[in-house]
Residue, then its C-alpha position, 0 to 999 in steps of 0.5 A: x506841116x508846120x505846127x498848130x495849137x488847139x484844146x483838141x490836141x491838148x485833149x488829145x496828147x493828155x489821152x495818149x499818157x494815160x497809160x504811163x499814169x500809174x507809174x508817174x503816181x508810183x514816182x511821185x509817191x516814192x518821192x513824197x516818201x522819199x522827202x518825209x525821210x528827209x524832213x521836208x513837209x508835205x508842202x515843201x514837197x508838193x511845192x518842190x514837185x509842182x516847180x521843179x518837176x524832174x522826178x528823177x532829179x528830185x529823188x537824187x538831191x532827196x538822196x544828197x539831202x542833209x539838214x545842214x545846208x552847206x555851199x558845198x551841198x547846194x552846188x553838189x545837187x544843183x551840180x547832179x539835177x544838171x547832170x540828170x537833166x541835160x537829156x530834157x535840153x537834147x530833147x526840147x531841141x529834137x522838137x525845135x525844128x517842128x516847134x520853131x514857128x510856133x508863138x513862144x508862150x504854146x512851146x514853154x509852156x509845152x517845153x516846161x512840162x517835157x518829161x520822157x513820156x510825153x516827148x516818147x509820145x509827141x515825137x510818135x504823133x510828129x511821125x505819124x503826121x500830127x502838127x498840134x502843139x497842143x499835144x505836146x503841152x496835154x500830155x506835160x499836163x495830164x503827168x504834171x497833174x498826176x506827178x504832183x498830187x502823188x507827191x502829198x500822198x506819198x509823202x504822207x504815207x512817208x512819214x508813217x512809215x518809219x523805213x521805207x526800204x522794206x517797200x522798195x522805195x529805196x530802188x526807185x532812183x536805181x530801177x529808173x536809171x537801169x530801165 
């Protein structure tokens, strides 16, 4: 069916996440973590979260951070947040048949929270016969809302602790990749 916008389905997809929750707040940390390693303050943290919102991308450029900001620096993150991103392009067009219909404003800002958890999550509920959009943007939402705060807790954590390796943090970015 073609696609509808509704706060039920908005309701609807935040219920469907809930249980990937727990890790989006582990991620988050790691990465608030992560960025007090790096000299970032907690709000250039929060802000970098809540704008960008690629947990994974925000980890590696963390990992290719340098307090000396070069030309060669900047095209070398924005070059790999490209490279780990371009799944979200493969992603928002595999919706783009259902979605296209749909008024722009309800898809960008659906398509803006996009994460692999919440595409997982829609693309089930597209299966399963479900025509909200709202779905889409509710579960973006309830991980952005999780995601973000996450990031101050973690990287106030982060800067008490002088290495965070004994932790693990170190082997989110790798666990991720390996999952």
């Amino acid at each position: 069916p073609p696609p509808t916008w509704s706060l039920a389905g908005v309701r609807e997809g935040a219920s469907a996440v809930v249980p990937a929750l727990p890790g989006v707040a582990i991620f988050g940390a790691a990465f608030g973590a992560l960025a007090a390693k790096c000299g970032l303050s907690t709000i250039e943290s929060i802000l970098m979260s809540g704008i960008v919102f690629a947990g994974v991308a925000q980890i590696a450029s963390m990992e290719l951070w340098s307090p000396q900001i070069t030309p060669a620096l900047v095209l070398t993150i924005a070059f790999t947040t490209l490279v780990i991103n371009l799944r979200m392009l493969l992603m928002g067009a595999s919706m783009r048949p259902w979605l296209a219909g749909a008024p722009p404003l309800q898809v960008y800002s659906g398509l803006y929270v996009l994460t692999d958890s919440n595409w997982v999550a829609t693309l089930r509920y597209r299966r399963e016969g479900g025509a909200d959009a709202g779905f889409l943007l509710g579960g973006g939402l309830i991980i952005w809302c999780t995601f973000v705060p996450a990031t101050g807790i973690g990287q106030i954590f982060g800067s008490l602790l002088a290495d965070p390796r004994p932790y693990g943090a170190d082997m989110i970015l790798p666990l991720y990749f390996v999952a």
